[in-house]
C-alpha positions in Angstrom: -19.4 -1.4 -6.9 -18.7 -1.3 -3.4 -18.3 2.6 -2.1 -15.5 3.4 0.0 -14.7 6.3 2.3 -12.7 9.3 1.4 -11.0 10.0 -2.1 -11.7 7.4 -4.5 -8.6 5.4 -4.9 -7.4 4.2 -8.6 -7.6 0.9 -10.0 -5.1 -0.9 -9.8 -4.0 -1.3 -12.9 -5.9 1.7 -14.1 -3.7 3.5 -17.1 -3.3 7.3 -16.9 -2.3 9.6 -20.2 0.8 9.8 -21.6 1.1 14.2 -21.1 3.9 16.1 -19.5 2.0 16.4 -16.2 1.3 12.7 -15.6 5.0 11.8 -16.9 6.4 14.0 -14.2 4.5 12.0 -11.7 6.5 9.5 -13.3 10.0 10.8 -12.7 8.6 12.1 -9.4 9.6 8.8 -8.3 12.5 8.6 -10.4 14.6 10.7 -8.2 14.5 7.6 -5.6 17.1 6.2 -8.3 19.4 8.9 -8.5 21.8 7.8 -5.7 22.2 4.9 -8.1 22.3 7.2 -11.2 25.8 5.5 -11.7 24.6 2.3 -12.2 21.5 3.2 -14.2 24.0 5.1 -16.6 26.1 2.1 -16.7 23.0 -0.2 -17.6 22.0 2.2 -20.2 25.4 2.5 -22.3 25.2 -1.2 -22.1 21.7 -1.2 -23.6 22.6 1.0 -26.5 25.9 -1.3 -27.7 23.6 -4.2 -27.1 20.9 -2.6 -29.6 22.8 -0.9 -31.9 25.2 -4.1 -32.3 22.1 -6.6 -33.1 21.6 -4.1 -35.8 24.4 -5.2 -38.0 23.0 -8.6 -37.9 20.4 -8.3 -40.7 23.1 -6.4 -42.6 25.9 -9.4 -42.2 23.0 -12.1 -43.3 22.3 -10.4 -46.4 25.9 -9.9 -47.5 26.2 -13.9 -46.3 23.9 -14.7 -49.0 25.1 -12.1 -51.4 28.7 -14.3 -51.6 27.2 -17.0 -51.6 25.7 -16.3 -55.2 28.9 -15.0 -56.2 29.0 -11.3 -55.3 32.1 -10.0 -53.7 32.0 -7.7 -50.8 35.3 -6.4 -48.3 34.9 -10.1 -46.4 35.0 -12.1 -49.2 35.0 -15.3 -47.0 31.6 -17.5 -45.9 33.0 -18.2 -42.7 34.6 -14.7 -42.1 31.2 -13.6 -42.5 30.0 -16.5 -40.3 32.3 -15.6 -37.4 31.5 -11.8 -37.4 28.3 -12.9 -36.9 28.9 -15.2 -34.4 30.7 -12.4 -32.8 28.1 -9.9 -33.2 25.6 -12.5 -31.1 28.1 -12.9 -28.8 28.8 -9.3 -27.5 25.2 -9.0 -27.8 24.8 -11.3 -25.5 27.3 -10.0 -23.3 26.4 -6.2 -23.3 22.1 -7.9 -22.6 23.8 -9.7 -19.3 25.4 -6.4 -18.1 22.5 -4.4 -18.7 20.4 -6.7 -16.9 22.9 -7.1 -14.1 23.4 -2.9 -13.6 19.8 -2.5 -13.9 18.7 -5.1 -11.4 21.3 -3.3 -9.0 19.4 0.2 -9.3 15.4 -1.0 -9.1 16.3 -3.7 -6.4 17.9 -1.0 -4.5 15.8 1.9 -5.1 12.7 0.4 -5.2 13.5 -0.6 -1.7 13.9 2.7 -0.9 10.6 3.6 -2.3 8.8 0.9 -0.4 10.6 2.4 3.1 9.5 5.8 2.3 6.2 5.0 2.2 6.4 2.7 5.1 8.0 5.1 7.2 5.5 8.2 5.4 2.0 6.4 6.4 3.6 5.7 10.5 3.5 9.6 10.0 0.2 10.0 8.9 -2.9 11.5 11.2 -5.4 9.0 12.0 -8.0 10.6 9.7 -5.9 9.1 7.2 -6.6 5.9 7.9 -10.5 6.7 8.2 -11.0 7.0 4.7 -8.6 4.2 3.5 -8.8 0.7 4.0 -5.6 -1.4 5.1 -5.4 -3.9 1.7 -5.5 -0.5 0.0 -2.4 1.2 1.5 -0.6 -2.6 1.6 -1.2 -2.6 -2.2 0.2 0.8 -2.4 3.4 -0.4 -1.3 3.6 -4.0 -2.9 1.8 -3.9 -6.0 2.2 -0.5 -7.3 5.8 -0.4 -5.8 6.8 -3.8 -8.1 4.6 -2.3 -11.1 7.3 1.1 -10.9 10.0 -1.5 -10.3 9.3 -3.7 -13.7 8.9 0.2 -15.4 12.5 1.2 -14.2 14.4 -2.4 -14.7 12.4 -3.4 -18.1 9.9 -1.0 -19.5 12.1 1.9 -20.0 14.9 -0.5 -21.2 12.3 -2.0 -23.8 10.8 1.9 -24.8 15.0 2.7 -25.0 15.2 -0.1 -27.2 12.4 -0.3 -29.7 12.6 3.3 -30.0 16.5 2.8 -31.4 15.5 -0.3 -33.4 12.6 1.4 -35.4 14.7 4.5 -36.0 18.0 3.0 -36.6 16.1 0.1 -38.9 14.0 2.4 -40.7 16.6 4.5 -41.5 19.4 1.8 -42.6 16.2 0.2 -44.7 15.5 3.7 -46.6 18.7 4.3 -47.3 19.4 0.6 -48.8 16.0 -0.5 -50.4 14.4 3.0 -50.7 11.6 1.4 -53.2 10.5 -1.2 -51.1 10.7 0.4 -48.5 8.1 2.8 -49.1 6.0 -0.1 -50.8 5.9 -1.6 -46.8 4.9 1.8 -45.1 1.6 1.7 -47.2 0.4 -1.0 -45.0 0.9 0.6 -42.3 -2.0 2.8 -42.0 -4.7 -0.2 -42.0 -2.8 -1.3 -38.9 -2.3 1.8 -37.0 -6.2 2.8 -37.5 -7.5 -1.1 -36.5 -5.0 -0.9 -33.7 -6.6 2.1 -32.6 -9.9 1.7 -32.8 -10.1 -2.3 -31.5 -7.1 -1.1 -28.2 -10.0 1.9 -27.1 -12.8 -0.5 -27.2 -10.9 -3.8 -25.7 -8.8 -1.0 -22.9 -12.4 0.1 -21.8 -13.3 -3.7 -21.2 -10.1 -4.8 -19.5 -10.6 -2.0 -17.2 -14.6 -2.8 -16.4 -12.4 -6.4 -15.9 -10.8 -5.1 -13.0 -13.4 -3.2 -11.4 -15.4 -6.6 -10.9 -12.7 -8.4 -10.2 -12.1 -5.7 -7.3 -15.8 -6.4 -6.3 -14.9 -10.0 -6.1 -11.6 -9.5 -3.6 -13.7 -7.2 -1.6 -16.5 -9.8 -0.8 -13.2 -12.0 0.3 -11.6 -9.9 2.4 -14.7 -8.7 3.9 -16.0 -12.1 4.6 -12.4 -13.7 5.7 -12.4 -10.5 8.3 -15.7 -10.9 10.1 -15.1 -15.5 9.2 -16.6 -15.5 12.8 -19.8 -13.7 12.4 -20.2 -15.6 8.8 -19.6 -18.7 11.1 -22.0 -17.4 14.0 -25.2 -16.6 11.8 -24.5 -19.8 9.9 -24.1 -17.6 6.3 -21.1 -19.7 4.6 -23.5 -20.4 1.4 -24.4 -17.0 1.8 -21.3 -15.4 1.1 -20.2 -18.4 -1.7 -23.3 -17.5 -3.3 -22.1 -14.1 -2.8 -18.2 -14.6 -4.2 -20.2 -16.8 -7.4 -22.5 -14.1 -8.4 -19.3 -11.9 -8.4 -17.3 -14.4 -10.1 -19.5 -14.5 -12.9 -19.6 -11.1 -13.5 -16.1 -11.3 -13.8 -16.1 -14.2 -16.1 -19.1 -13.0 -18.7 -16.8 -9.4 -18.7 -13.8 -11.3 -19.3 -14.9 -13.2 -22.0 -16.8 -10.6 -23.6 -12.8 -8.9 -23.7 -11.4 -12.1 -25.2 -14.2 -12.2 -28.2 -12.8 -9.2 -29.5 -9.4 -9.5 -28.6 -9.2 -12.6 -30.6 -11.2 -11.3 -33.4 -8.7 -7.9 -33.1 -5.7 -10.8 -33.4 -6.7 -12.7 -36.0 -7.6 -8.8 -38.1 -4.2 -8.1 -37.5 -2.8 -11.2 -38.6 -4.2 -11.7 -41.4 -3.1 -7.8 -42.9 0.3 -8.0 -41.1 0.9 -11.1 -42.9 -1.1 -10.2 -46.3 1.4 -7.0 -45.9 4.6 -9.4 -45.7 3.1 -11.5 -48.6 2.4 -7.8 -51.1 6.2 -6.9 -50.1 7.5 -10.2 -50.6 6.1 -9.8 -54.1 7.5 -6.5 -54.8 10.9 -7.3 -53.7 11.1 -10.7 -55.7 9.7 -8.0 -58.4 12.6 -5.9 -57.3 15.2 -8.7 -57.6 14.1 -10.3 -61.2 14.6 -7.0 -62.4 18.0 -6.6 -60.7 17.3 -3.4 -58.6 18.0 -5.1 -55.5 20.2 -8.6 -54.9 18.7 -11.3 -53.0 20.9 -10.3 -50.0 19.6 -7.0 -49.6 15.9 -8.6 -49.6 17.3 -10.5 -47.3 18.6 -8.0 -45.4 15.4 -6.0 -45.8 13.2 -8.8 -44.1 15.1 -9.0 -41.5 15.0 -5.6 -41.0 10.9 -5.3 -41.3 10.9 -8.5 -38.8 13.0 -6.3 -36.1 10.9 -3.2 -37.3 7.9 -4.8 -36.6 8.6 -6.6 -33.4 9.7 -2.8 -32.2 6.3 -1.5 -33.2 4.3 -4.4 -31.9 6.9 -3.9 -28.7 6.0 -0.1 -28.6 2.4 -0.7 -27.6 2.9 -2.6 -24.8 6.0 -0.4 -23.7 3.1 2.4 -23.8 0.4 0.7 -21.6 3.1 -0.5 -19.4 3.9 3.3 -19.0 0.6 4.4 -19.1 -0.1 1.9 -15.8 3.3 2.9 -14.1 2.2 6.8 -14.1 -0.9 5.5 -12.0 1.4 3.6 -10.1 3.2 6.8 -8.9 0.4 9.2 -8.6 -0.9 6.8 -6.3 2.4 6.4 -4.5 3.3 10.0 -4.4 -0.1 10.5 -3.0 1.1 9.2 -0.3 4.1 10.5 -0.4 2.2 14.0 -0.5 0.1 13.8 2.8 0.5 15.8 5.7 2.4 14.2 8.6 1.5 14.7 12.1 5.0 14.1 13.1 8.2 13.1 11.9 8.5 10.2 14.4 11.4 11.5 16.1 11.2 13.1 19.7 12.5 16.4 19.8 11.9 17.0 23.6 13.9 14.1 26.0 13.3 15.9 28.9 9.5 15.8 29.1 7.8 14.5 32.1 4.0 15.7 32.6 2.0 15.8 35.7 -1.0 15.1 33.7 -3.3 18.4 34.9 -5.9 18.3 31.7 -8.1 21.1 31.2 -10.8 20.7 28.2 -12.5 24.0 28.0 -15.2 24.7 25.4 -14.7 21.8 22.6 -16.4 21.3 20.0 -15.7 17.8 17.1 -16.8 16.5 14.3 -14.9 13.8 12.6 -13.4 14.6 9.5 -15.5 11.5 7.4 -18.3 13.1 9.1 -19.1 17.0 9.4 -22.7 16.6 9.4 -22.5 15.0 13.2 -21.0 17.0 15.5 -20.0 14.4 18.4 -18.6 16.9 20.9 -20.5 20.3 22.0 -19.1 23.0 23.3 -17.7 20.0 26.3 -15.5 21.3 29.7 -13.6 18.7 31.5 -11.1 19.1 34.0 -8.5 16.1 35.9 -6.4 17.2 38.4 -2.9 15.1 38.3 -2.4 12.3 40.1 -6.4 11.8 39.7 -8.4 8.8 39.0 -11.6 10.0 36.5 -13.6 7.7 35.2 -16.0 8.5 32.1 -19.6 7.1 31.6 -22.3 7.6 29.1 -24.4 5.2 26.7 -22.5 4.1 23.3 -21.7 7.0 21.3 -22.2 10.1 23.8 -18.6 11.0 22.8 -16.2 9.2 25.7 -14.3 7.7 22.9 -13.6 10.6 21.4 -12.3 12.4 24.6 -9.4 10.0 24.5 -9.0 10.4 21.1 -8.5 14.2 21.4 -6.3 13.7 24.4 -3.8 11.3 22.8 -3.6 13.4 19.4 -5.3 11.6 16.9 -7.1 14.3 15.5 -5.9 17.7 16.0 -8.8 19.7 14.9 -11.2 20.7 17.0 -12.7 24.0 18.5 -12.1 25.3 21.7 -9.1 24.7 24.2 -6.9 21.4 25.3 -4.4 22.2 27.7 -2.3 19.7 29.8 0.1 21.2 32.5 -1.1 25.0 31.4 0.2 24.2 28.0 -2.2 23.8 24.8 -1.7 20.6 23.5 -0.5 21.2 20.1 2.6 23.0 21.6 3.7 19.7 23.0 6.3 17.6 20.7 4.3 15.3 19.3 6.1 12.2 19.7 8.0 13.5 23.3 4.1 14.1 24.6 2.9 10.8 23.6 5.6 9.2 25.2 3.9 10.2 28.4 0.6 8.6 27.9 0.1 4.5 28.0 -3.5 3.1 27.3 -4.7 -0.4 27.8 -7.7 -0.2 25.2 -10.7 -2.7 25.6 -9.9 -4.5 22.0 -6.2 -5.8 22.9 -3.7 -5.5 19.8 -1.2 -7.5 20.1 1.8 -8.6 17.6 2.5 -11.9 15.5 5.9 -11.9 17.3 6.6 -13.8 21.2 5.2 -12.9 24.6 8.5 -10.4 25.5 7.9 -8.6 22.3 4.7 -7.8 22.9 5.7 -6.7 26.8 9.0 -4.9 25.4 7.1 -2.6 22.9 6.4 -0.7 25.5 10.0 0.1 25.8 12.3 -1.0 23.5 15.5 -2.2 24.6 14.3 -3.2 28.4 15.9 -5.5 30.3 14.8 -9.2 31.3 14.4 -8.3 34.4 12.1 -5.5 34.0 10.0 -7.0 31.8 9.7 -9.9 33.9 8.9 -7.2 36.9 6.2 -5.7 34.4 4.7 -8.7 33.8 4.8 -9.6 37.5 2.6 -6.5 38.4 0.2 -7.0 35.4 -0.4 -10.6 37.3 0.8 -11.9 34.1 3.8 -14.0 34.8 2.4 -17.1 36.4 1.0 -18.0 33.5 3.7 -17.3 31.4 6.0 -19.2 32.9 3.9 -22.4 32.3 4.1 -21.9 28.5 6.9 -24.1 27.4 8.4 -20.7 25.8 8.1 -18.8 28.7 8.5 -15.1 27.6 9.3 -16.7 24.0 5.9 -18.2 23.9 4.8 -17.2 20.0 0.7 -15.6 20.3 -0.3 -16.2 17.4 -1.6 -13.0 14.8 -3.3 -10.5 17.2 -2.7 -12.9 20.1 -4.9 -15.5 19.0 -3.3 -18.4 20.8 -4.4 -16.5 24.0 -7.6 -16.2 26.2 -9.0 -12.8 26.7 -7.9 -12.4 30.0 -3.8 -13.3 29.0 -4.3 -10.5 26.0 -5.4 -7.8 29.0 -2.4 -8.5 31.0 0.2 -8.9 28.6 -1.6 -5.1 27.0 -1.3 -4.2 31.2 2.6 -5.3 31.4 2.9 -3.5 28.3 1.5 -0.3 30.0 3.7 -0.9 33.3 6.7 -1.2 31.4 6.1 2.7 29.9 5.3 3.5 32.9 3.4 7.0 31.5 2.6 10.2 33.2 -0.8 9.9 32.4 -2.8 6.7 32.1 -6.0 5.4 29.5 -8.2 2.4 30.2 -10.9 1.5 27.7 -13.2 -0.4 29.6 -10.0 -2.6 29.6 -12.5 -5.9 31.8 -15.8 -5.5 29.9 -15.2 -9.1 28.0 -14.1 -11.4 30.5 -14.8 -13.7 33.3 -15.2 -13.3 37.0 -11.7 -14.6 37.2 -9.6 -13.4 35.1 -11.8 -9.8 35.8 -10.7 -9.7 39.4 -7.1 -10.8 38.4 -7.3 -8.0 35.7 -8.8 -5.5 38.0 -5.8 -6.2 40.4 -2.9 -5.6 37.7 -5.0 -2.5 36.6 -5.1 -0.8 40.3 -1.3 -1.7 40.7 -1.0 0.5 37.3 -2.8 3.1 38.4 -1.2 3.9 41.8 0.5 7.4 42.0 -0.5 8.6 38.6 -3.3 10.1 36.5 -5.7 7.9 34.9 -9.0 8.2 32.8 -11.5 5.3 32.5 -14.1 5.0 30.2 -16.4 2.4 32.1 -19.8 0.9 31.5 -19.8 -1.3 34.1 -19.8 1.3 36.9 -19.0 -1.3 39.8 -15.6 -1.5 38.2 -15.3 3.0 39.6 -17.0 2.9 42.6 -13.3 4.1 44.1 -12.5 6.6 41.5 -11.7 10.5 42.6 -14.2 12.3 40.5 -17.1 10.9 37.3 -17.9 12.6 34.2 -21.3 11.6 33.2 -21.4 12.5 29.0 -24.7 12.3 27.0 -25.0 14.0 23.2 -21.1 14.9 23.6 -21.6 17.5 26.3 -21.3 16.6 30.6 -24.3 16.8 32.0 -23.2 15.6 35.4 -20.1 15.1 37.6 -19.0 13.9 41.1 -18.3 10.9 42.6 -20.1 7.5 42.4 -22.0 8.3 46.4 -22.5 11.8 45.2 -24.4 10.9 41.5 -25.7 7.6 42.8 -27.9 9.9 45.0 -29.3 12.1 42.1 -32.1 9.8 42.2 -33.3 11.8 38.5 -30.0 11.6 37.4 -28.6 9.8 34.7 -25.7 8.2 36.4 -28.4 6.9 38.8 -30.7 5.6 35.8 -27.6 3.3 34.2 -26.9 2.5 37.9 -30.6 0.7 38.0 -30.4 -0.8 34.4 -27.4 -2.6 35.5 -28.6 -3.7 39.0 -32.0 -5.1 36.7 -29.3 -6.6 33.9 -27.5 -8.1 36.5 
């Protein structure tokens, strides 16, 4: 089985004990339904008088047949009797509509709720977070388990509500009426019950090995639909179907193994649930030729078992339906449970940095992985209004110098300050509201052109996004597009080239015009054109503000104030490009010569 980062998440339809602990997780998400508690009561008066009401039915039939053979009861009429029942189905009926209709009213609501809350919990959530957790993962979190707690809450405690009345009001209206028989019935309960248990442990345990392959399958899927290029590139589409078909199997042999012995487990149950009915069909025509009980009462009785049985049979499903709903909301309220970096709401309106950053002594490791420590003991200083460009071969620790600096991880040894102030003391949301970054991988939204602009700041006019993307050399070509600014781009900005993403993610940057500016190697993938039309938009963004590069093409900071040369998370060497490129031992100097020899 494929391993995954972090805490081991739960199946998804993995079932969880029925005890007081895990049942509170349960109603740990019931209190999204309170605010609805008034419609939820409503639903639930209308599912007892729809319940108890079906009841009389079995009762009614009997004393049908028992005037028809000539007894007399207080409605001595056939189609009295006929009409009161038709009457009973009828309120039935309507009380099932009403409960239906008041219970769709409080899950459709509430489970909206719960599906925001989550939403709105994991924007809150650190990066490190996400490290350990893959995206299907958390989107299943708030689709699949979300509708699992929503079919608990409309239907599965309905159904527990109403087999539970059934098999207590029916047992007890069958003792009290046919005692004899009664007791004759319960003695084939036993053989049930123990099959029942025995057969559910065994088939549970291979439903469940079910669903772990068939996880195995949908992570070859979305693995291979992720990376279709690379599959595509190295040529490996029978690789991965081979792949998917050896998973597949292993799915189907499981599976089928599961439905030998669920049919044999059927067909056992059958065959003694009906062998029961036969035995107390015997006894009660035994019953009646000896005039202890009239044919309406065995009647009556039958009916009774029938409802008695469906509840039973009803019960076990109502339980694993529980059982997967408890899962459900542990893994929701995990969620639920993390620590937030930030509420998402800026607390400080007024902030405006100069963008003076001091790193003085830090030390990192990620949290996923404490045995590699990617920063060491690391000083850094930019002054504001500086350009500073950081260099170093893949994985020296550039990356995570940004990282630090925007917030995403927050532990760390040694000192951040910007302004004088440590970083943490900074509202989160008012401090990051200062920075803009144009990273080297451009994300951009399913949505249009001026979406993707206006994200930088929400609620900005035409005009200055149109300005923005003027600046970012951006709006010549968006102004041939049919859609002009309403030109759709495709998930992740597919329908555009490379160089398009970098100036729409520029524009995006202009338009937040931050304090303090982050490019990621923001020309590494693209042309001599559209690099020298990107280079242009970038030093229009960076005029009379600070800004930190991380560069490996070091023609690209040749005009930069001051470089940071990292190796092994630590700065081995500083100054500016004429400075470093005359450290002829250097190792500015030696990625200096590998690029003049790549080039």
């Amino acid at each position: 089985m494929a391993k995954r980062r972090g805490r081991e998440p739960l199946g998804e339809n993995e079932k969880r004990a029925l005890n007081r602990t895990n049942f509170k997780k349960l109603l740990g998400v019931f209190r999204f339904v309170l605010p609805y508690r008034r419609w939820f009561v409503a639903g639930m008066v209308c599912l007892l008088f729809s319940s108890t009401i079906l009841l009389s039915f079995p009762y009614l039939a009997g004393k049908l047949i028992d005037i028809a053979s000539g007894k007399t009861w207080v409605l001595d009429s056939i189609n009295t009797i006929t009409l009161v029942l038709l009457g009973v189905l009828l309120a039935q009926s309507l009380f099932s509509f009403l409960r239906v209709y008041f219970f769709s009213k409080v899950t459709e609501r509430s489970m909206a709720d719960v599906r925001m809350a989550v939403f709105s919990k994991i924007l809150t959530l650190p990066l490190k977070f996400f490290d350990s957790r893959r995206i299907g993962e958390l989107v299943s979190r708030i689709t699949t388990d979300v509708s699992m707690l929503q079919d608990t809450f409309s239907v599965t405690l309905a159904e527990l509500f109403r087999q539970v009345a059934t098999l207590v009001i029916g047992t007890t209206l069958i003792f009290y009426s046919t005692p004899r028989l009664t007791l004759f019935m319960l003695l084939t309960f036993p053989v049930l019950v123990i099959s029942a248990l025995v057969f559910g442990k065994y088939i549970r345990k291979l439903s469940k090995e079910t669903q772990d392959r068939l996880a195995d399958a949908n992570i070859i899927v979305e693995e291979t639909l992720q990376a279709v290029n690379m599959v595509k590139a190295f040529t490996n589409e029978i690789f991965e179907k081979n792949r998917y078909t050896r998973a597949l199997q292993g799915v189907v042999d499981i599976a089928l193994k599961t439905a030998t012995y669920r049919g044999a487990f059927i067909s056992f149950i059958i065959f003694v649930l009906f062998g029961g009915i036969v035995a107390v069909m015997w006894y009660g025509a035994m019953l009646v030729s000896e005039g202890s009980i009239s044919i309406g009462d065995l009647l009556s009785f039958v009916l009774y078992t029938s409802f008695i049985g469906g509840s039973i049979a009803g019960l076990g499903d109502v339980y694993g339906q529980l059982q997967r709903a408890i899962g459900a909301s542990e893994r929701v309220l995990e969620i639920m449970e993390e620590d937030a970096e930030s509420d998402g709401l800026q607390k400080d309106n007024k902030l405006q940095l100069q963008g003076n950053i001091i790193l003085n002594n830090v030390s990192f490791t990620y949290p996923g992985r404490q045995e590699v420590q990617v920063l060491k003991s690391l000083d850094l200083s930019v002054e504001a209004g500086q350009k500073v460009a950081l260099v170093g071969q893949s994985g020296a620790g550039k990356s995570t110098i940004i990282q630090l600096i925007m917030r995403y991880y927050e532990q760390y040894q040694g000192q951040i300050t910007v302004d004088g102030t440590p970083l943490n003391e900074y509202d989160l949301v008012a401090y990051r509201r200062n920075l803009g970054i144009v990273p080297q991988e451009v994300i951009l939204f399913g949505g249009t052109i001026r979406e993707n602009i206006a994200y930088g700041r929400p609620g900005a006019s035409e005009q200055e996004i149109k300005e923005a993307a003027r600046k970012a050399n951006a709006l010549e070509f968006i102004e041939k597009f049919p859609g002009g600014l309403d030109t759709v781009v495709g998930e992740r900005g597919i329908k555009l080239s490379g160089g398009q993403r970098q100036r729409i993610a520029i524009a995006r940057a202009v338009l937040k015009n931050p304090a303090l500016l982050i490019l990621d190697e923001a020309t590494s993938s693209l042309d001599a054109e559209s690099e020298l039309l990107v280079q242009e938009a970038l030093n229009e963004l960076m005029k009379d503000r600070t800004t930190i590069i991380i560069a490996h093409r070091l023609a690209t900071i040749r005009k930069v104030d001051k470089i940071y040369v990292i190796s092994n998370g630590q700065v081995v060497e500083s100054g500016t490009h004429d400075e470093l490129s005359q450290q002829y031992d250097g190792l500015y100097n030696h990625l200096l010569k590998l690029q003049f020899q790549l080039a």
